[in-house]
Legacy VTK file of the C-alpha trace (Angstrom):
# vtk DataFile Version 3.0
C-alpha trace
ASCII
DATASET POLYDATA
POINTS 89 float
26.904 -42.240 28.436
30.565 -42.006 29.632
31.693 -44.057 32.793
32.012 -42.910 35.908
30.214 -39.426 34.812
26.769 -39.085 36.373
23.470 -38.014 33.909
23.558 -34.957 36.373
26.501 -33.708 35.773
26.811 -34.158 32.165
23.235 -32.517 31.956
24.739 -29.384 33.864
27.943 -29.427 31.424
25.435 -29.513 28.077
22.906 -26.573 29.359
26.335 -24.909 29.979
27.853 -25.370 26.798
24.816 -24.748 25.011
24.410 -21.179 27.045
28.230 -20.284 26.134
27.673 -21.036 22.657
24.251 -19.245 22.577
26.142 -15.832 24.005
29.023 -16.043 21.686
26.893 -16.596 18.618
24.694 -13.565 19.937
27.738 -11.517 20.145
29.083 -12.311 16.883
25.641 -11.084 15.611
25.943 -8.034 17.350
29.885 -7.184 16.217
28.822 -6.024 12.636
25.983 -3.274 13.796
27.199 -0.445 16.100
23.429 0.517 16.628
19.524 -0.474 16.182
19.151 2.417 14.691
21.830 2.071 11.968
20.035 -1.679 11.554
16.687 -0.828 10.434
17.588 2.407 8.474
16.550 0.227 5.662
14.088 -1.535 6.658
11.542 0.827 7.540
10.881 3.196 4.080
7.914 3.479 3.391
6.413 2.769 -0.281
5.406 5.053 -2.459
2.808 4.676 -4.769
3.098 3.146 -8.289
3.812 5.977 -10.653
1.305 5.378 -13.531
-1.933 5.268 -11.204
-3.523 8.245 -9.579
-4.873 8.318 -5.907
-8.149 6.989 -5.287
-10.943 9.393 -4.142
-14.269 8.894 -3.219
-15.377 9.342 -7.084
-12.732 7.123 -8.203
-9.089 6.755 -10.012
-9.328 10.081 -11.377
-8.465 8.992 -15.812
-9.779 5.736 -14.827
-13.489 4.887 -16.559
-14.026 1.233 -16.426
-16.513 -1.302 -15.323
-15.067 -2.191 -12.271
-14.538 1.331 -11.023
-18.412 2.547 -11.993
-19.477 -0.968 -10.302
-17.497 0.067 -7.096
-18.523 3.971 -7.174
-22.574 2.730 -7.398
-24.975 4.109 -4.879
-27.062 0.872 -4.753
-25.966 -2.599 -5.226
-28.972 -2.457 -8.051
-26.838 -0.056 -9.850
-23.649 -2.236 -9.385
-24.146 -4.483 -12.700
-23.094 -7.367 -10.500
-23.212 -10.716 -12.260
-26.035 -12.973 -11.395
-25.628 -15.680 -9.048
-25.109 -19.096 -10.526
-28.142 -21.926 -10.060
-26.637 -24.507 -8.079
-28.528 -27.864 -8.407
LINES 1 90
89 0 1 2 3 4 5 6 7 8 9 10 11 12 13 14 15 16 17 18 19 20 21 22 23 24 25 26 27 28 29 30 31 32 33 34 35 36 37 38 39 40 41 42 43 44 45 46 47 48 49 50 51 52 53 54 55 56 57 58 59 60 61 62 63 64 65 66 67 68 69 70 71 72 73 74 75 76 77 78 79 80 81 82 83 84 85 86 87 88
């Protein structure tokens, strides 16, 4: 520490330079966006859906006939073809 300068003092001068710096860097942010609203017009779009897949009812991906899809559509997990469990030893 510096002579003559109290550990005090130069802890007040730190938390204030620290706070000034803080502000400025928080308005320097803030200079480039004149609104929220302008600032997340991007950022909230929503997604659409992929365009080579159909929407998913309750029988399915409508053009979609595979194993997974008649697994998932089953009534009973009987009916599921599910793959048997393995033996541990």
């Amino acid at each position: 520490m510096m002579k003559g300068v109290s550990k005090s003092l130069f802890a007040r001068l730190l938390a204030a330079a620290l706070l000034a710096g803080a502000i400025a860097a928080g308005g320097a942010a803030l200079a480039g966006t004149s609104s929220l609203e302008e600032s997340l017009a991007g950022a909230l779009l929503p997604s659409a859906a992929p365009p080579l897949l159909g929407p998913i009812t309750s029988s399915g991906r409508k053009g979609w006939d595979c194993q997974p899809e008649r697994a998932a559509a089953a009534q009973h997990w009987q009916d599921a073809q599910l793959p048997s469990a393995p033996i541990s030893p």
